[in-house]
Each structure stands twice: as C-alpha cells, then as structure tokens.
C-alpha positions in Angstrom: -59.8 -180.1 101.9 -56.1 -181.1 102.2 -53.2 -180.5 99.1 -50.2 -181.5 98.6 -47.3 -178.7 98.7 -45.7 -178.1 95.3 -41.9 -179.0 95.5 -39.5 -176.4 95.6 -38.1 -175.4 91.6 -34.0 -176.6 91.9 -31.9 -173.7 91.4 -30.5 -173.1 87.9 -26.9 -174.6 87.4 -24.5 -171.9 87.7 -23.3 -172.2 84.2 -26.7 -171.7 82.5 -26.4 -168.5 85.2 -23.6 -167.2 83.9 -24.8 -167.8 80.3 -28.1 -166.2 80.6 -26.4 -163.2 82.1 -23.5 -162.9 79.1 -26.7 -163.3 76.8 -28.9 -160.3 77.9 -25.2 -158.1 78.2 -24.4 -158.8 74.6 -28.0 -158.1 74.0 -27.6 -154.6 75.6 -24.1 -153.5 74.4 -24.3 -155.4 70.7 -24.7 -151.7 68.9 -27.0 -151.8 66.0 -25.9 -152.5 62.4 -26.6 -149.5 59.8 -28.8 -152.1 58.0 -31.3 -153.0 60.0 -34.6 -151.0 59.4 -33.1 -150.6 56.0 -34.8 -149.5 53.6 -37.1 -147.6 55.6 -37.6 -144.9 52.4 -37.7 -144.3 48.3 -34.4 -145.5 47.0 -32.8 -143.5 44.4 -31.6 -145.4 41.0 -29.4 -142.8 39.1 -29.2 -144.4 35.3 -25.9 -143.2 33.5 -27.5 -143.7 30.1 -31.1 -143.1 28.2 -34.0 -145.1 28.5 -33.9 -147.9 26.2 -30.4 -149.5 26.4 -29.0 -152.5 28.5 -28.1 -150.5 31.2 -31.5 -148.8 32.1 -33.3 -152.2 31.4 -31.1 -154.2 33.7 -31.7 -151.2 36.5 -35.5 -151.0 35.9 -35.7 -154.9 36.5 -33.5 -154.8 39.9 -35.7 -151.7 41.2 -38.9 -153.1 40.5 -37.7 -156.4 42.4 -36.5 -154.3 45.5 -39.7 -152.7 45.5 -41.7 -155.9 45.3 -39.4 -157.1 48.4 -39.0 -154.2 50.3 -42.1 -152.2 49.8 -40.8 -149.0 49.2 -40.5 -147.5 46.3 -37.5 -147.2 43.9 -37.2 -144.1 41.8 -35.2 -144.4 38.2 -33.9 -141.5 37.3 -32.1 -141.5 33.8 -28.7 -139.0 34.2 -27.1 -139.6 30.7 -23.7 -137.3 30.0 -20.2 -137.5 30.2 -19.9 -140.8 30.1 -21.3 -141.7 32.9 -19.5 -138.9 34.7 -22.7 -137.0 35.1 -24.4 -140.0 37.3 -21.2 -140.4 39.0 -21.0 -136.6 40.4 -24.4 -137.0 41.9 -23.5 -140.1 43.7 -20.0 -139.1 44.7 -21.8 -136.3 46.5 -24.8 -138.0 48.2 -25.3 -139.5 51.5 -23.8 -143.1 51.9 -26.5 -144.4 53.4 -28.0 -146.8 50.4 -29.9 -144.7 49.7 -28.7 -143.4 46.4 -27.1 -146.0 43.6 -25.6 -145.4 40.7 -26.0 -147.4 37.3 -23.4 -147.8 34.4 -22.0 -150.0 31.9 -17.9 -150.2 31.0 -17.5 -146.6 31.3 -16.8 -146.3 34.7 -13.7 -148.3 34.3 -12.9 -145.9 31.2 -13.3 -142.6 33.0 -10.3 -142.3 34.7 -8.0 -142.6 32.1 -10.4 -140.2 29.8 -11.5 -137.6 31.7 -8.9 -135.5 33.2 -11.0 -132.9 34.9 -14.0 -135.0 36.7 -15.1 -133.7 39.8 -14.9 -137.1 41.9 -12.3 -140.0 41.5 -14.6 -142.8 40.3 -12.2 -145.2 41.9 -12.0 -143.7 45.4 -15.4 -141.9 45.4 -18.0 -144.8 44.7 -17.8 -148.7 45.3 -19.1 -151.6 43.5 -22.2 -153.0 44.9 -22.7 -156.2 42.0 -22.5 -156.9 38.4 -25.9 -156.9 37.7 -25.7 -158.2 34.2 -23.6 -158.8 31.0 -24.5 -159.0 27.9 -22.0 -158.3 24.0 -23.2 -155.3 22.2 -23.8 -156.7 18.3 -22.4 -154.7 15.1 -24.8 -153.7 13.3 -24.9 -151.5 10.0 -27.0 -149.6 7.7 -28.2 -151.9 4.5 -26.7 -149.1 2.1 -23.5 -150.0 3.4 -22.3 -152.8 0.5 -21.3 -155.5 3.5 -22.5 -158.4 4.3 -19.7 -159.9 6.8 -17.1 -158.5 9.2 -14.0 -159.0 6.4 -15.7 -157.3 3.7 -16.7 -154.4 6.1 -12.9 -154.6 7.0 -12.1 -154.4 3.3 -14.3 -151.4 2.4 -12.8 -149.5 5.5 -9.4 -150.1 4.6 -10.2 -148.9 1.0 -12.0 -146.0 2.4 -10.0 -144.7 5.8 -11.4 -141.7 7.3 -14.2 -142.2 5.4 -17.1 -144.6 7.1 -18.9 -142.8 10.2 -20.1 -144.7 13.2 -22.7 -143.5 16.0 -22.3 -144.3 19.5 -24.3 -143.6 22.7 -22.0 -141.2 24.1 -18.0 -140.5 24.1 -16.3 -143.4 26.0 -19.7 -145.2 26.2 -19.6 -149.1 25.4 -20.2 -148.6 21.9 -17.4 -146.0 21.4 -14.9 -148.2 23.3 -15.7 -151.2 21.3 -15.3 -149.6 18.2 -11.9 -148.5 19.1 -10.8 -151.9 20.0 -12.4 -152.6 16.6 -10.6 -150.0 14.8 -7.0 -151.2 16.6 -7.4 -154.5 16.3 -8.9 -154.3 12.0 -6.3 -151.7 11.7 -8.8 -149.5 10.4 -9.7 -145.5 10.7 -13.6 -144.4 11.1 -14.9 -141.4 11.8 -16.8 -141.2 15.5 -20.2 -140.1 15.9 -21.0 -139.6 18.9 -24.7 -139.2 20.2 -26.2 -138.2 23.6 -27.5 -141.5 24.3 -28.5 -144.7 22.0 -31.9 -143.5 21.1 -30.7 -140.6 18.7 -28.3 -142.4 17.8 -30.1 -145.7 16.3 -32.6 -142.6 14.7 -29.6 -141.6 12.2 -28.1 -145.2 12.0 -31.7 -146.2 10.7 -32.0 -143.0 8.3 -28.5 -143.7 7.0 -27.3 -140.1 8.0 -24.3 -143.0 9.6 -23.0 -146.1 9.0 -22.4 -148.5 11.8 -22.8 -148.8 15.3 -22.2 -151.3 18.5 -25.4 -151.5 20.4 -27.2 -154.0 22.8 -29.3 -156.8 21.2 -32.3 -155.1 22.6 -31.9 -151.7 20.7 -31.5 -153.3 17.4 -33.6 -156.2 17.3 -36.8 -154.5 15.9 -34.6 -152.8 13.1 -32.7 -156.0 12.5 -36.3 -157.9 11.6 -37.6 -155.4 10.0 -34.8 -155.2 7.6 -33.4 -151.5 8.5 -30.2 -153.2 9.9 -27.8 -155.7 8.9 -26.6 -157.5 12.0 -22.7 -159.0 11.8 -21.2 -159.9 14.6 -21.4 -159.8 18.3 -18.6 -158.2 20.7 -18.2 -160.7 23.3 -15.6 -163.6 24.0 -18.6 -166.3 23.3 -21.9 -166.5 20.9 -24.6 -164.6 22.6 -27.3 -167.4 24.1 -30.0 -165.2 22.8 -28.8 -165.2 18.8 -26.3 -168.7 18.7 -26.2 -168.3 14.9 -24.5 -164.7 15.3 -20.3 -165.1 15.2 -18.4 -163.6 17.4 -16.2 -160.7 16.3 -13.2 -162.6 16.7 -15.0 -165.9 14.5 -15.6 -163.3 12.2 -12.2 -162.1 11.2 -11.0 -160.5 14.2 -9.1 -162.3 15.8 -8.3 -161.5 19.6 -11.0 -158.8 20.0 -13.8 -160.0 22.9 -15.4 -156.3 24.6 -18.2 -158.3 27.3 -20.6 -155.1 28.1 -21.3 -154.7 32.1 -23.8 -153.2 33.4 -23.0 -152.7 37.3 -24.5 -150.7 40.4 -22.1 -148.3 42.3 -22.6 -146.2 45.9 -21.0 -143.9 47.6 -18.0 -145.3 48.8 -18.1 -144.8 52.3 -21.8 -146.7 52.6 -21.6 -149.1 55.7 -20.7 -152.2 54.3 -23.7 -154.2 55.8 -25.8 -151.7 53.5 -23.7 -152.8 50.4 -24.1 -156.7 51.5 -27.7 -156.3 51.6 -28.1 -154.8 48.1 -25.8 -157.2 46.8 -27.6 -160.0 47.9 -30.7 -158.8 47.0 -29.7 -157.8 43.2 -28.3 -161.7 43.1 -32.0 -163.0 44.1 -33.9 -160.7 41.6 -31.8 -161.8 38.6 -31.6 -165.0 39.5 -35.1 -165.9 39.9 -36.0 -168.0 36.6 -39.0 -165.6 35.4 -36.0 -163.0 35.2 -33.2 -165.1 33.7 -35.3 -165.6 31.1 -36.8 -162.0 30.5 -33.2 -161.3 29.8 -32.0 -163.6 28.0 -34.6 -162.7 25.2 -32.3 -159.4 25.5 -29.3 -160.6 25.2 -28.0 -160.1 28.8 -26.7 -162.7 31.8 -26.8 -162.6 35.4 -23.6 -162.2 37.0 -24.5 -160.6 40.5 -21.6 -162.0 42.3 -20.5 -161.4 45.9 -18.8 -158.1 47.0 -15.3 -159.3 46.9 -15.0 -160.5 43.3 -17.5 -158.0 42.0 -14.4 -155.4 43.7 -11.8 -157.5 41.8 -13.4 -157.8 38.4 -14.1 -153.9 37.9 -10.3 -153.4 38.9 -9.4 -155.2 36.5 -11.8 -153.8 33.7 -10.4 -150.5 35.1 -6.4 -151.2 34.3 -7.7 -152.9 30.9 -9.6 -150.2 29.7 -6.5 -148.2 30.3 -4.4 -149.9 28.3 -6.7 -149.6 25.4 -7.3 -145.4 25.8 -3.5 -145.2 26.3 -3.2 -147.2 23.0 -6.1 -145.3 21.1 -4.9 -141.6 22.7 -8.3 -141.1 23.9 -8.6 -137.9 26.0 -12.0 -135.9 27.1 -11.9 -132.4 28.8 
C-alpha cells in the first residue's frame, strides 16, 4: 500500500519569530493590575446621612446594580454625624483596596472650611470616584406659616428677624448650607435647627414644632400631597424635570441664588487607580440604564456619573465655592 510523503511545514518568517517571542515575554513580565479579580468579596457602602434622603437612595440604587453585575454583595451601612465627617473618618482609615466607599452629598466640600478639628483631611485623605447623582433640594414650609410664595416668606422674615426656625438634616448638611445662602442672599436672619438626619427633622417640620426646611423632593413629596407642607421653590439653577411647574429660587424672588445638591462616592485616596476606573465606570452604567433614569427622575435626581478627571475637577471647585460661602456666613464647628 504506497503514500505519498507529507511535505515539509516552511519555517516561520523570522519576523512572526521575533513577534511570537516579544508576545509570550510581555505575557510573562506584564505584572497584574490591582483590578483584576476585583471584586472578589462584600463591598462596603458607608452612607453619610439617614435612610430616607437623596443621598442613601442614590447609594442603595448603585449597590444593588454592582451586586446584580458583580455577584457579590454590597453592604449599606448608614454613618450619619458630623456632617459627613463621621463616614469620612471610617474611610480615611480603611484599606484602599475598593473595598470600602464612602457616600455624601455637598458636605464634603463644606467640611474643611467648617470643621477645624477632623481627624482626616477630606481633601487629601479620600478621592472622588463619580457624581452619582444631582438633584435641588425644594423649600418647603409648615401650612401655619401665613406664606404662600418665596417674597412673602421673605417679607414675614424680614418683619420677624431671629424669629422663624428652620430644621435641617445635620450642621453643614445640604439643607443647612442652602439656607445660609438663602439667608445671605434674602438678607434675612432664621434661627437653625439642626437635626441628626432628615427623618427627625421632617417629624417636627410636619408637627409645626419648626417652620421651614430644604429637603430632597423625595422626603417631602408625601407631605406635600397630603397637604402637611406647602412647597415654594426649588434650590437649583433650573426647574427640576420631576415638578416643571415649581420656580426656581432665583424665579421666585431670589435672584442669583442656584445650590444643585450632589450626591457623590469617595475612597480612600491612595486606592489603585484601575480600582477607581472600574467603579466609575460601573456607577455610569447603573444610572444610566433607562429603567434607572427614570426611577429617579420620579425623585427628583439626575445622572451625572462622569469620568474620573472632571468628577476630580467639579468637587474642587464645589470645595473653594462652599468656602467662600462659610467664610461669608462665619460658619465654624468644633
């Protein structure tokens, strides 16, 4: 039985050689990024506020959407105090590994020019990792107050000074700092209330034990329908999409005054930045996806989730702002 001999296989080209061989060294000597096999375990959300506001909303929609992606589980753990200060501390000191994240809204931009004594330098201590969302707090007050716009509650604060009290969440918490803008911009005095967190807060503003307060369209819609608050006016530079027929603050009588309400994730500052463009990228897709935009729109928030760079050059530049405004309003906190 006869066969024919197979043909001897032509040598590789030397070029394909030398490329094959540079491949498999790269291969070898390429170390390994901090990111991949990340997440491999529970990730650690530390809320800066109660549950219940804009901030902890916005954090509970990212985690679940990480754990949908990732499979492992993310943990939300609500650290209200201090203005944020009391989240910050934990982070500051954990492992920068992506493991633990930080939540807050405007505050950390106000803490160092408030707090004096913090144990960590919010600047140099934790980096952004996005914007997750934005949304105006609205102004709201009790229907006992005689009001029915922004001028007349300008009007009856002017006639009373010293006399009107407001609640916030927390000192130096979005609410307080809008109100202070408020206050500068009206040329007005009220008497600060504040609360540990919105919950207790919204409790007196809806018993009338206070008057007023800035909160997120989420914590006040209920009351507003139901008739236990009078909404006036929103805080940001344009109409909220979620309530078009509500003016502005500035519309309403106050002219130049726009306070937009961040909510933003923070790690440790020294997490591999591969870690942080993961996370970024993956907060952009969650609140992005459609089903999401428009869960939050019906709460009066906005995806932002930019990239790392101009997320980095936005909260600088809250940062000097909201210094300017405590430096104006002598706002100090031990």
């Amino acid at each position: 039985m006869s066969s024919k001999a197979r043909a001897p296989r032509a040598p590789a080209s030397l070029p394909a050689m030398v490329a094959a061989l540079l491949g498999a060294i790269t291969a070898l000597t390429t170390p390994l990024t901090a990111a991949q096999g990340y997440p491999s375990k529970a990730i650690r959300i530390i809320v800066s506020a109660t549950p219940g506001g804009g901030v902890d909303t916005s954090s509970r929609i990212v985690g679940q959407g990480m754990t949908e992606r990732w499979g492992q589980p993310v943990l939300i753990e609500n650290r209200p105090g201090g203005g944020g200060a009391v989240a910050g501390d934990i982070v500051a000191r954990a492992a920068p590994d992506g493991y633990t994240l930080k939540t807050i809204s405007i505050g950390h931009a106000v803490l160092p020019s408030t707090h004096r004594n913090l144990s960590y330098d919010p600047e140099r201590d934790l980096v952004p990792v996005s914007v997750m969302v934005n949304g105006p707090n609205v102004l709201v007050v009790h229907p006992s107050l005689p009001v029915k716009s922004v001028k007349e509650l300008v009007a009856l604060a002017r006639a009373k000074p010293g006399e009107l009290l407001y609640a916030s969440s927390g000192n130096v918490g979005p609410p307080h700092m809008a109100m202070e803008s408020f206050q500068m911009l009206a040329g007005i005095r009220l008497v600060h209330i504040p609360y540990k967190g919105t919950g207790p807060g919204m409790a007196d503003l809806v018993a009338g034990r206070v008057s007023m307060t800035f909160a997120s369209v989420i914590s006040v819609r209920q009351h507003v329908d139901a008739g236990r608050l009078r909404l006036l006016a929103t805080s940001g530079a344009k109409r909220s999409a979620s309530i078009p027929e509500v003016p502005t603050m500035a519309e309403a009588g106050v002219p130049g005054y726009a306070v937009d309400v961040w909510y933003a994730m923070f790690a440790p500052s020294a997490t591999p930045r591969d870690i942080l463009q993961v996370l970024n990228g993956e907060v952009a897709r969650i609140l992005n996806q459609p089903a999401i935009r428009a869960k939050l729109a019906g709460q009066g928030l906005e995806p932002v989730a930019e990239a790392l760079e101009p997320t980095a050059a936005y909260i600088k530049a809250e940062t000097a702002k909201w210094a300017r405004v405590v430096k104006a309003a002598k706002i100090t906190v031990e």
